[in-house]
N, C-alpha and C positions, 0 to 999 in steps of 0.2 A: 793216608794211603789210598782211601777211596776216590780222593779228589783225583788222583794220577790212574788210577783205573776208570773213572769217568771222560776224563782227556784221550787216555789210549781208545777207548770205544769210539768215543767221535771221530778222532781225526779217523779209525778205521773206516767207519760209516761213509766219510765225506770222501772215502778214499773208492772206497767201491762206488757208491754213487757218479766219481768222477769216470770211473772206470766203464761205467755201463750205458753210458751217453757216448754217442760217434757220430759223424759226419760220416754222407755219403754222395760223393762227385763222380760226374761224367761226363759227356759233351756226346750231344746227339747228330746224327748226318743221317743223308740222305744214302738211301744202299748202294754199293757200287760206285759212288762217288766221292769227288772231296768238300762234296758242299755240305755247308752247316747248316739247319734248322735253327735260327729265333724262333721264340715263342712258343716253342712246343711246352704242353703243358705235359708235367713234372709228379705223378704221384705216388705216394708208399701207404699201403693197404694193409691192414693188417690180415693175417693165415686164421680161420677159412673163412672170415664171413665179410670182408673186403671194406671192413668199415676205414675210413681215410683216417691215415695219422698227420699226416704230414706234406704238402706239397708247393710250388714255384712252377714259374715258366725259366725256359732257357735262355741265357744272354746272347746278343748279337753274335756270339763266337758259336752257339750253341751248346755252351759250357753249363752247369748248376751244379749248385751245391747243396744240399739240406743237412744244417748242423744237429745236434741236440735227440738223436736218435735211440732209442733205446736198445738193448744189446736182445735178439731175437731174431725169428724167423717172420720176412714178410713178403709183401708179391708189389714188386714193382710197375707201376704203368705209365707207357707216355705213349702220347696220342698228339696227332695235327693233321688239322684240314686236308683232305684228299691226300692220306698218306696210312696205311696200315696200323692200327695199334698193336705197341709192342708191349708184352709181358712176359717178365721176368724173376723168378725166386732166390732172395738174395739169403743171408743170413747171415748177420751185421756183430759181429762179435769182437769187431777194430775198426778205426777209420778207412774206409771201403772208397776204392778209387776204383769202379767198374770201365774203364774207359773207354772208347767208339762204340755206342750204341746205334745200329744202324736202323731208319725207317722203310718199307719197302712204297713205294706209290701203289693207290689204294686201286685196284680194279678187280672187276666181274667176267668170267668166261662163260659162255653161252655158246655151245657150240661154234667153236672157234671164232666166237666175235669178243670182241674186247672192248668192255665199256670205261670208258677211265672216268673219275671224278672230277670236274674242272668246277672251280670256286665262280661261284657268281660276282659279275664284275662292278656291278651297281643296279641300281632303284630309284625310279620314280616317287617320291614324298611331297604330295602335292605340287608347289608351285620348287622346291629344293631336289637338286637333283644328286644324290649320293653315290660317291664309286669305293670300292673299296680297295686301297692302294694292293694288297698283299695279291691282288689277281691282276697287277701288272708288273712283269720280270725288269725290270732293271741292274745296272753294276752297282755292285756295293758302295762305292764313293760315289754316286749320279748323285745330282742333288735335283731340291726338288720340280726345278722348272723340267727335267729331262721324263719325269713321272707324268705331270701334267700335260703336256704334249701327245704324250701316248692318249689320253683320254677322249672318246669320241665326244664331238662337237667343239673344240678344244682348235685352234689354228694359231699360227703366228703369222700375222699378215705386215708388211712393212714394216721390221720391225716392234709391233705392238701385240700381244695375246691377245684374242677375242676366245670366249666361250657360245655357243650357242647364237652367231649370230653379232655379236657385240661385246665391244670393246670392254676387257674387265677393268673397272674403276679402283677395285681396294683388296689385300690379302688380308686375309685375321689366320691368327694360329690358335686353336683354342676358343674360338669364340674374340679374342681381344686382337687390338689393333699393333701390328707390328712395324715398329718403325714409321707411324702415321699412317699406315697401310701401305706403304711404297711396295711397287710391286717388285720392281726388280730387285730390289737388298731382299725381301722375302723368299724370293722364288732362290737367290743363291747362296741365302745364310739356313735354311733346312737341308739338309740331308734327307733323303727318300730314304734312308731304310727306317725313322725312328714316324714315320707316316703311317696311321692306319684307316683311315678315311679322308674324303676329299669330299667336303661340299659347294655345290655350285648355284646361287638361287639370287633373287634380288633382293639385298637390306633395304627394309627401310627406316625414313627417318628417325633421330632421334627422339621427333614430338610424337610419331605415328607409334611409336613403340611403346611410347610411356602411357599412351594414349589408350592404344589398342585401335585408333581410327586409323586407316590409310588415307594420307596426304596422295600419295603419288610421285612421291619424290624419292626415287628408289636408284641401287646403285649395283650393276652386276657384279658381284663379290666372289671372290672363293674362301672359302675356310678350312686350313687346314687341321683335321685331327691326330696329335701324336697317338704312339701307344701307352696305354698304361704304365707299360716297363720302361718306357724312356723318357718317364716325367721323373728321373730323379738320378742326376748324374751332370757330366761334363762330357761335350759333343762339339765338335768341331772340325777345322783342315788350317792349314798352312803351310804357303807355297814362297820359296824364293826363285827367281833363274835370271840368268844373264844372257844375254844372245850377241849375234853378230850387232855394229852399226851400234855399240853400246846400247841394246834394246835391257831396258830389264823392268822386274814383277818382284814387289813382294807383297804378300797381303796373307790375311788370318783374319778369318770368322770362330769365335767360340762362344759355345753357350753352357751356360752354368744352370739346370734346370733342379730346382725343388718341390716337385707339385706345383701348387699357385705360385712359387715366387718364382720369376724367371729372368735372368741377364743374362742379353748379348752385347757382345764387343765384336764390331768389325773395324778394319784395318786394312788402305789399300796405298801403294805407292807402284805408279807405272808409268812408261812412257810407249806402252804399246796400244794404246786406244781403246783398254778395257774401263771401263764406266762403273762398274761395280763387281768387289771381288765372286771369284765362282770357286765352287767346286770342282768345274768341269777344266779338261784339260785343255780344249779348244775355246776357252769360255770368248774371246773376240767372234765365232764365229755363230753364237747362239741368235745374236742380232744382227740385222744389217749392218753392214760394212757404215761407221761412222765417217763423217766428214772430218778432211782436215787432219792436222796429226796432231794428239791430244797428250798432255801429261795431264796425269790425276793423281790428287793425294787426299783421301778421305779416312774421316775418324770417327766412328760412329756408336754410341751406346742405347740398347732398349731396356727398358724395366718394367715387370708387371707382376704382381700382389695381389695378394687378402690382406687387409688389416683387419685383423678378426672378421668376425661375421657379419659385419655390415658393410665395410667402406672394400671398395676394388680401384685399384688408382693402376695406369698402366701409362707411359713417357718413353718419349725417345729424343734424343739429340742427337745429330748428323752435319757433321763440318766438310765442305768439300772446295780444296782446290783446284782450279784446273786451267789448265792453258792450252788452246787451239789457236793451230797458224795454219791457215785456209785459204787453196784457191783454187778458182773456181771459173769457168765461162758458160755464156748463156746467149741462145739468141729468141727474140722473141718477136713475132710476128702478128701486129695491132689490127682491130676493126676497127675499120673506116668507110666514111658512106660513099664511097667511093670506089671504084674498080682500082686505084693505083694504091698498089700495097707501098706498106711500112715496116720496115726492120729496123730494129736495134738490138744490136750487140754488145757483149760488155766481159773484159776483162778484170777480173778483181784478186785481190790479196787482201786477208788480216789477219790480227793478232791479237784474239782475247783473254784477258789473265782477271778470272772470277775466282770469290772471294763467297760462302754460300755456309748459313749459321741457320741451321733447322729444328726448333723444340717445338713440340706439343704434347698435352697430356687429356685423360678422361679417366675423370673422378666419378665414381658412383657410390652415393650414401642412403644405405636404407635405413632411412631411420627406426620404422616399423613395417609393418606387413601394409601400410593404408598409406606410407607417406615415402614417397623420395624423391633425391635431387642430384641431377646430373650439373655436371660442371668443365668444360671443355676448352680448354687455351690455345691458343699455337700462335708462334711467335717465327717470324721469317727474317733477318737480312741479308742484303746482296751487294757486294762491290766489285764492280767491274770497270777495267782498263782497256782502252782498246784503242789501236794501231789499224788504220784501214787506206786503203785507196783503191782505186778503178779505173779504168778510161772506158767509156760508152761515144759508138757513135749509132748516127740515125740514117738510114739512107732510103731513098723512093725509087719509083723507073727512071728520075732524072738527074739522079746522082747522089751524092753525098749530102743530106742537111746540116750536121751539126753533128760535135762530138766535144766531150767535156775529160778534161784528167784530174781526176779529183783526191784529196790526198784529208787525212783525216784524224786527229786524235782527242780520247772522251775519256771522262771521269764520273760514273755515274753510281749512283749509290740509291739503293730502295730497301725503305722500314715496311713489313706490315705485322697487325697485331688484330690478334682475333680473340673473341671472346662468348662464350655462348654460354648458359644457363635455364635450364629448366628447372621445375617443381611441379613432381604431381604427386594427386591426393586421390583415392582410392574410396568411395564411399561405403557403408557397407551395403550395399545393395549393389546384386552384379551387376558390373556395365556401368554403373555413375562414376563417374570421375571426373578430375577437374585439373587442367593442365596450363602454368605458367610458365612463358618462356622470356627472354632478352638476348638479344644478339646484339653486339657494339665490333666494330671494326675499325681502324684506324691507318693511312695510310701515306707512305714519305715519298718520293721519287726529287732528286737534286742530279742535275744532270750540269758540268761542263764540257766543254765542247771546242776546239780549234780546227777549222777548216778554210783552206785552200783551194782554189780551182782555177783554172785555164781551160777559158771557153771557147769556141768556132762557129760560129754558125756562117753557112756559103752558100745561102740562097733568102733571096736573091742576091744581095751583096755580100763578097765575103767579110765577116766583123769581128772582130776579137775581144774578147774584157778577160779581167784577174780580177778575181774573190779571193779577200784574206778578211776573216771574218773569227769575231769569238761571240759561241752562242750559250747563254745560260736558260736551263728548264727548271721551274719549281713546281711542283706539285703536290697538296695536301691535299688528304682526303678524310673524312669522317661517317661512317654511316653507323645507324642505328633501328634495333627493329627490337618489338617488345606485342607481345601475344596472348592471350586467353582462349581457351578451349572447352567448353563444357560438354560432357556426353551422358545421355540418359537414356536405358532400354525399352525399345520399346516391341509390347511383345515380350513373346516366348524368343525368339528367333532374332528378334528389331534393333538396331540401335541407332540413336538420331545425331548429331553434331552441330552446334551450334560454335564459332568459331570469330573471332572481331582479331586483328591486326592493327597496327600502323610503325608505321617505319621514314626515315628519312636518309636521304643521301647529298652529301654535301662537298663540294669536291671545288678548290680553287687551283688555279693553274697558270702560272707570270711565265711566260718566255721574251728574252730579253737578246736581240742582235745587235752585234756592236762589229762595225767595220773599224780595221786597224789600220793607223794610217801610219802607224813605224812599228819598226821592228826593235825598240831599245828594251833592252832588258831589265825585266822589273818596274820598268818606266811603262809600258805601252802606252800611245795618243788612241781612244776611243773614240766612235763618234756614234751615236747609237743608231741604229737605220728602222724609223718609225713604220716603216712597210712591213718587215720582219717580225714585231713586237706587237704582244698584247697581253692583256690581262685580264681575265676572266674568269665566270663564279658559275657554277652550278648548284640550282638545288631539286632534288626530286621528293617529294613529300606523297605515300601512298598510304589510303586503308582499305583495307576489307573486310567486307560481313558473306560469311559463309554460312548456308545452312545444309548438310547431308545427312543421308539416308542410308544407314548400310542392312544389308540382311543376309543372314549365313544357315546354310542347313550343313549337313555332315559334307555334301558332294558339292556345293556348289555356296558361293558370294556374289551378292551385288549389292553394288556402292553407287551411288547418284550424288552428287554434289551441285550445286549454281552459289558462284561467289558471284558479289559486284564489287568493282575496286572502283575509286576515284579517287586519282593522281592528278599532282598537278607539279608541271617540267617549267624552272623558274630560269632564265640565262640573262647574266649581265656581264655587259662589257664595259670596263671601268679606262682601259688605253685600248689604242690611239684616239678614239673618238667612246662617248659614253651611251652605250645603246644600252635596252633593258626587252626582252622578251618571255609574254608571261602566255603559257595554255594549259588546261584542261582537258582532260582525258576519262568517260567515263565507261565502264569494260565491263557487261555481262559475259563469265568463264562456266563454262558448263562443263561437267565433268560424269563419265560414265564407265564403270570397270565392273567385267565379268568375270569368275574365276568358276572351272567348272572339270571334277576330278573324274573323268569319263570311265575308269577303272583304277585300281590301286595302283599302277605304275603309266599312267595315262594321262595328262593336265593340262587343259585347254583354257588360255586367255584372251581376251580381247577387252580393251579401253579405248576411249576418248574423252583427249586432254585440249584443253585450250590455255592459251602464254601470252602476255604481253612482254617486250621486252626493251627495256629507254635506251638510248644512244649512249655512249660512253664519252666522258667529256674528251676524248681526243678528236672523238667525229663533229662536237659539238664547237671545237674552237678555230674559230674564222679565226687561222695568222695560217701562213702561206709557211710551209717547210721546203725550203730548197737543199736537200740534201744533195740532191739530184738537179741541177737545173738544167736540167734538157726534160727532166719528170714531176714537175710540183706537185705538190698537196697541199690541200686545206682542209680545214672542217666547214661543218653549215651547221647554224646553231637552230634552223629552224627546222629541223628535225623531229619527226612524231615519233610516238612508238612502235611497234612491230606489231603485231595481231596473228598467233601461230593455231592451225588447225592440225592435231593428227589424230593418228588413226591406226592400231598396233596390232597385229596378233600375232600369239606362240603356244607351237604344240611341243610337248615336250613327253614323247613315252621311251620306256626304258624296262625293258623285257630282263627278270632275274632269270628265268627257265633257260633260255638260249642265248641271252647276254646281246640280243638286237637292238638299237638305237634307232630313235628318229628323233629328227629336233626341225622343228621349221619355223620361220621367225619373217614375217612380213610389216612391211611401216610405208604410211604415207603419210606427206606433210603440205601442205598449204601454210603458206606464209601471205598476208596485206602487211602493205606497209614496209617490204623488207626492207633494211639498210646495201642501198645498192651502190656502185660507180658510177656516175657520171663523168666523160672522157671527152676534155676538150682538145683536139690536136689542130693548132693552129693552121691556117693555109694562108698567112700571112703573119706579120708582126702584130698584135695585140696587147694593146694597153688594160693590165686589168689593177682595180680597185688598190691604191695605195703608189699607183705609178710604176708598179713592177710591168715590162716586158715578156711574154710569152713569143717567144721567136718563133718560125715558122718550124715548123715539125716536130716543135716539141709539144707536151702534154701539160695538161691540167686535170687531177685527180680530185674528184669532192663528192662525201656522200650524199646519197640523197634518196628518197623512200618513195620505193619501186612497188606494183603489183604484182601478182603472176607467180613468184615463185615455187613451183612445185618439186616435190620429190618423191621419187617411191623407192625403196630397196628390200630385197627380199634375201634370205637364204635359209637352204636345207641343207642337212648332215643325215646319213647313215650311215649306221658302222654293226659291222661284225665279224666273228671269230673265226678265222682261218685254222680252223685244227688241227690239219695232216702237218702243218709250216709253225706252228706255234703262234700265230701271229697274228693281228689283228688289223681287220681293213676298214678303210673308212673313206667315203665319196661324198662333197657335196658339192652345191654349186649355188648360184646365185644370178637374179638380173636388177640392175639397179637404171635409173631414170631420173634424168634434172634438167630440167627449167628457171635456168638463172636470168633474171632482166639486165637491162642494160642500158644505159643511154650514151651516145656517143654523138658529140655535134649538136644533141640537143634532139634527135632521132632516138627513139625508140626499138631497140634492138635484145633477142632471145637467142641464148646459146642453148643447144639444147644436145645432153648428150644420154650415150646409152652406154649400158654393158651386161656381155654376158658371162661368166666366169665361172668356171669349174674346177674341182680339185682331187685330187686320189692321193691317199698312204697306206702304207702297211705297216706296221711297226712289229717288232719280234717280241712276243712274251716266252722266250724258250729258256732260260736261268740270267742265274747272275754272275755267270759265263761267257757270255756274245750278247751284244744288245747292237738292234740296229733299228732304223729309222728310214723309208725310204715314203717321196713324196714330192708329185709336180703340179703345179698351178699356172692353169691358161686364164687370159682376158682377152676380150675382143671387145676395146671402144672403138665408136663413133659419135663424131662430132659435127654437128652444122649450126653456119648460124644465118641468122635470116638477113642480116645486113649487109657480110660481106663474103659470099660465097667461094672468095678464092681460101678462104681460113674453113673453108667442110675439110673434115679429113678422118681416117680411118686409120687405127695401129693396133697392134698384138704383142702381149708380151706374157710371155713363158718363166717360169721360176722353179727350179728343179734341186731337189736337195739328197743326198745322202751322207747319211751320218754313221758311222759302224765302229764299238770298241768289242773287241775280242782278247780275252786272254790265251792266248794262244797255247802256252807251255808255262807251268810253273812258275805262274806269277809273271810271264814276260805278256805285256799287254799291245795290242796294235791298235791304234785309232786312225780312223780319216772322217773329214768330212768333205764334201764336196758340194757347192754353191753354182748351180748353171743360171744364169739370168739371159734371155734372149729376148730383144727388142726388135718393131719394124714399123716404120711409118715415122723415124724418128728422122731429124736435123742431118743433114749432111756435115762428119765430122763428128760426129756420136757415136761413140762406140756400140756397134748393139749385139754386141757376143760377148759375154764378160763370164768367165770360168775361174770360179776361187777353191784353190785347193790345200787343205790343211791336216798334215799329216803329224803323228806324233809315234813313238814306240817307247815301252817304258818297262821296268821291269821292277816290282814289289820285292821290297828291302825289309829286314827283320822276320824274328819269328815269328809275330802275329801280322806280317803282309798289313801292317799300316802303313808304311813306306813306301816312295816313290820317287826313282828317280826316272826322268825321259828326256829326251832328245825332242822339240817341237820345229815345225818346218810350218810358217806362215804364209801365204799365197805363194806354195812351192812354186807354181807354173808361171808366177808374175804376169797376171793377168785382172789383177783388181780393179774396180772403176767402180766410180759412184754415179749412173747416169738415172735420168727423170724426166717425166712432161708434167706439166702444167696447166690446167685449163682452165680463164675465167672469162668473164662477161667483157672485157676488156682486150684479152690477148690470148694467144697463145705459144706457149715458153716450152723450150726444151733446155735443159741445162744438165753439168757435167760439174763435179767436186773432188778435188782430188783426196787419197783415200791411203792407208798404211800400208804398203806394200813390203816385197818378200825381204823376209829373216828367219833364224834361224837361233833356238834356243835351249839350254840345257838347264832345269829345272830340276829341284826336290820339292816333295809334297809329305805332310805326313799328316793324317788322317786321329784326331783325338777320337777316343771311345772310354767311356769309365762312367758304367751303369751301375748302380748297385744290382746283386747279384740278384734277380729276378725282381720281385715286389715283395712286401709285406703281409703280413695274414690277412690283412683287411681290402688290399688292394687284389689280391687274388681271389679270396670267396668271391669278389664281387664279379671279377671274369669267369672264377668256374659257377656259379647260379645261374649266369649270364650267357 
């Protein structure tokens, strides 16, 4: 009987116990509004002495939950950034649904002045420059390129992001590399809202890092930081639509995020000349208008780990199909030593259908606190098919020279394969260390080829010829490089570098012309045409002995470095005739970098670098390419190396108190030795080496190593906060300067151009309600060149953008962008007014408005163009591509979110400490 009066007691116990534990949910907003607070932190305090029971942040909906409560009286608090904290007394005696808990925005009156709290937007961190996303407003599905844009010093120039000046080379998410750092799959496979910082600074090398020594080989990077709460969940979009002209899209990004382990899967299939899937509704219009009309179908996966506590391995594979059918006119007008200009014009069409298999990985194994080894792969191939032809003619003051219709189909295929490994070792004394490295590369390029032409040339006599020609490319390549680095303190402050290298590059290359002298099927009569054909070897064998000197106080670094290299550039030509060419190269590289932290948000650098750089065996191989035979090319195998001087400096401050920017970024460059053009344009018929004809007016292109080359460019950014508009302004400008060489005729000739350029935005931080973008870009080149004075010439071109999404009513959203591009000084027959306009109207579906259907309207106005100039030491081009023009499209999108519901005890003390 006791036994069932000991049972009845328990289950009573377990019963009340169950009984006195409850959950308590809400979802917090903004007052007066329908916007939600993320992240508001979440906590229940115990009655009177406020000691914490229990607390979480808010999810992306601004929803929480806290289970497990015990039944009693307590004082609820939630609190966020420039927003009033709320307190509240609850008394928890059931599962407690308190629901819209409203924030008021946090402000001070002062005799009718109103101070409002505005979150500091970024930070100066030595040479890293830090923003903090949650102080720039964007719409809840922006993803992350549309964040980043907003950020001063931050542009998109041609198509390409610069930060600061320069061109960003790589994205990391977390510190790790995404997608091999591709920027564009990065910038539209994040979402902005699960962003809570953005850092902007220059990586360096792998060796430099293992190292602790700075090489100098550094790479403009941004890295993007999640939030804490949205490292542990499933985040994503996915879009289909159909439009007019059978236009259609479907593609899906999703990410499956665990703390350190993380996988993405993207997914694109299109035939409207989007390049990589987006978040954004107008995503064709985030970059220039592409050439040609494009289908793409890409498949792509990232992965990135802890295997336990020593090893971090992060991979991605990227498969991309795509076909462009392209056409295009161009006319370009040659220096010549001569007052009687040269034109040639050229109409063209193709069709190319690539085939593009992308893997790479980076393994990190800490074996101990003293010892580790990095390990790095990436493997590339590429098959492409291509459909081409043209007709180019050439004409002077005295008429027509020569005009060619050339018609063209290729089978080309390229393997590379990379491999890198370091090992360093840690002494125990600070500063010693001891770093091994090996690089091996490996390289395939198999090219076939079938071409056709029908030639003219009418002066003096008029003369005709037909090329039916099959031409085969082989090209191997092999390099290798393998390194030691020793480093030892010296000093309080000192530390020294001692550093030895050697490396090889080895590269063979068989091009084989064969004139076909019938057309039987299967059968074809060959005859191989010895002018056309060669075979040739390159080897480049370098080492270096480095010795530097670095010293760092809290404010300031200097690094001193002088390598010597001696290389030696080995060429032999094995057909048609067997030449062999051997030289020696010996290069003192001096090297000096100042870093100097002028105040905590203030960082000033300046270096000089010195570079040789060898010719690439294309420039290197004497056989004549008539792709073009009104245009030939060849290489010259006696080619030196380059000898490059620059010369760099950047300021970079960034005010938290009133959120001011400045960034200014300066470089000049001296190049000896450039690899330059030499332009030979016949002024008669010309027998050159192997019995080939150079007809009058047409060209012979061959490198060859020029003096003089100089460059300088400059640019500045500032930006600041527009507070009565919510918005943020940002101005900068730039002038850049070049001295390119030239030889033409065997004359000695400098192009020499300039520019000045300036830019204005403002971008809205006012919610995640209306988000707009507005911003125009002038340039004003000039160009002269010292040869042929009728090619001076002067143009301006304007690029004007707005961008605007508005939810206008309950979920019903309006979008436009608008693209003004304005040209002058360009070709007659160039368009130079080009207005692209891209509207959409959509309206959020479901009850959590993750849904989305819209109506999109692409170059409404049918005014798209693809136009350009060109300037080189040789000519100058102005050309026209044609470009996707107007349709119209009906699209669903639905937005994945599924966070776990705030963080874990251990992930949240460390934000509430923090």
């Amino acid at each position: 009987m006791k036994y069932y009066l000991y049972l009845s007691l328990f289950l009573i116990s377990i019963s009340q116990l169950s009984a006195q534990s409850h959950s308590v949910k809400g979802k917090v907003k903004q007052a007066d509004t329908d916007i939600t607070i993320p992240n508001a932190t979440v906590l229940i305090q115990n009655l009177p002495d406020s000691v914490r029971v229990d607390g979480m942040i808010s999810d992306f909906d601004g929803e929480f939950e806290i289970n497990n409560i015990k039944e009693g009286e307590y004082l609820l608090k939630i609190q966020y950034l420039g927003y009033e904290n709320l307190f509240k007394t609850i008394h928890v005696t059931q599962d407690l649904d308190l629901g819209v808990l409203s924030l008021k925005e946090e402000a001070t009156a002062l005799d009718e002045v109103i101070i409002s709290a505005r979150r500091a937007q970024g930070e100066q961190k030595g040479d890293t420059t830090l923003f903090n996303a949650d102080a720039f407003k964007t719409m809840r599905d922006a993803s992350a390129e549309t964040l980043i844009q907003k950020l001063p010093g931050v542009v998109s120039q041609d198509g390409a992001l610069q930060a600061q000046g320069e061109a960003i080379a790589q994205i990391l998410v977390d510190g790790k590399p995404f997608f091999g750092g591709d920027i564009n799959t990065a910038l539209q496979n994040i979402p902005a809202e699960v962003i809570q910082g953005i850092e902007i600074f220059d990586q360096k090398s792998d060796k430099a890092l293992l190292s602790g020594f700075d090489d100098g080989e550094r790479l403009k990077t941004i890295n993007i930081i999640t939030k804490q709460n949205r490292r542990k969940g499933q985040f994503g979009k996915a879009t289909v639509g159909y439009g007019t002209d059978d236009r259609y899209l479907a593609g899906a990004s999703i990410n499956s995020f665990n703390e350190d382990q993380r996988i993405t899967f993207t997914g694109l299939s299109n035939n409207i000349n989007v390049l990589d899937y987006s978040s954004e509704a107008n995503a064709q219009s985030n970059n220039r208008p592409q050439n040609g009309i494009i289908n793409t179908n890409i498949l792509g996966v990232n992965y990135s780990d802890n295997w336990g506590k020593k090893i971090k391995i992060s991979g991605s594979y990227l498969y991309n199909h795509r076909e462009n059918t392209n056409q295009s006119s161009l006319i370009r007008e040659f220096v010549t030593g001569s007052e009687s200009d040269q034109i040639y014009t050229e109409e063209s069409r193709e069709t190319r259908i690539t085939q593009d298999h992308r893997f790479d990985m980076r393994l990190e194994y800490d074996i101990n606190e003293n010892n580790r080894i990095l390990y790095r792969p990436r493997f590339s191939a590429s098959f492409e098919r291509e459909n081409s032809g043209f007709f180019g003619q050439t004409v002077n003051n005295a008429g027509a020279l020569n005009q060619t219709e050339n018609l063209r189909t290729a089978d080309n295929q390229d393997y590379d394969m990379f491999h890198r490994l370091f090992y360093s070792h840690k002494f125990n004394k600070e500063g010693r260390s001891l770093t091994l490295s090996a690089n091996t590369g490996s390289h395939n390029n198999k090219d076939e080829a079938y071409r056709s032409a029908a030639n003219v040339y009418y002066q003096p006599e008029e003369r005709r010829e037909i090329i039916n020609q099959q031409i085969t490319r082989d090209r191997s390549g092999f390099d290798w490089k393998t390194g030691v680095s020793y480093t030892e303190p010296i000093g309080k402050n000192g530390q020294m570098e001692l550093e030895y290298e050697i490396g090889n590059r080895l590269n063979d290359s068989d091009q084989l012309t064969f004139d076909i002298l019938n057309e039987e099927v299967g059968n074809p009569n060959l005859a191989l045409d010895t002018a056309l054909s060669n075979s040739f070897e390159s080897k480049y064998l370098r080492q270096e002995l480095e010795l530097g000197y670095q010293y760092t106080l809290d404010k300031l670094k200097f690094q001193a470095e002088l390598e010597y290299q001696n290389a030696t550039l080995k060429n032999e030509q094995f057909f048609p005739a067997q030449e062999a060419l051997d030289r020696s190269f010996r290069s003192f590289l001096p090297t000096i970098r100042f870093d100097y932290s002028i105040s905590a948000n203030t960082n000033f650098e300046l270096d000089y670098d010195t570079d040789v750089e060898a010719p690439s065996v294309d420039q290197l191989q004497n056989v004549i390419d008539n792709s073009n035979p009104l245009q030939l090319k060849t290489g010259n195998p006696t080619l030196d190396q380059s000898y490059s001087n620059r010369m760099r400096i950047r300021f970079r401050s960034n005010n938290p108190e009133n959120d001011r920017s400045w960034f200014i970024f300066a470089q000049y460059r001296l190049v000896n030795d450039a690899v330059s053009n030499s332009t030979l344009t016949a002024e008669e018929a010309t027998e050159l080496p192997g019995g080939i004809i150079l007809e009058k007016g047409s060209q012979l292109y061959m490198p060859v190593n020029l003096d003089g080359f100089k460059d300088f460019r400059s640019w500045v950014s500032y930006g600041i906060p527009i507070d009565f508009v919510k918005s943020n302004f940002n101005i900068n400008g730039g002038f850049s300067s070049t001295k390119r060489p030239g030889q033409v005729n065997n004359q000695l000739s400098f192009n020499n151009s300039s520019r000045i350029s300036t830019g204005l935005s403002l971008s809205s931080n006012i919610s995640d309600q209306i988000d707009f973008n507005i911003s125009t870009r002038f340039s004003y080149n000039d160009v002269e060149n010292t040869l042929n004075a009728n090619l001076n010439t002067n143009y301006y071109n304007q690029r004007s953008r707005l961008n605007l999404s508005w939810i206008v009513w309950e979920g019903l959203i309006y979008r436009v962008d608008v693209n003004h591009q304005l040209n002058s000084g360009l070709s007659e027959g160039f368009d130079a007014n080009v207005l692209l306009m891209n509207m959409s109207i959509g309206k959020k579906v479901f009850g959590n408005q993750r849904g989305e259907i819209s109506l999109n309207a692409y170059d409404l106005l049918g005014q798209n163009r693809s136009v350009y100039r060109n300037v080189t030491d040789a000519f100058v081009e102005d050309g026209q591509n044609n470009v996707m023009q107007r349709y119209f499209m009906l699209s669903f999108s639905y937005n994945i979110r599924r966070f776990n519901k705030g963080t874990d005890m251990n992930d949240y003390n460390e934000i509430y400490n923090n």
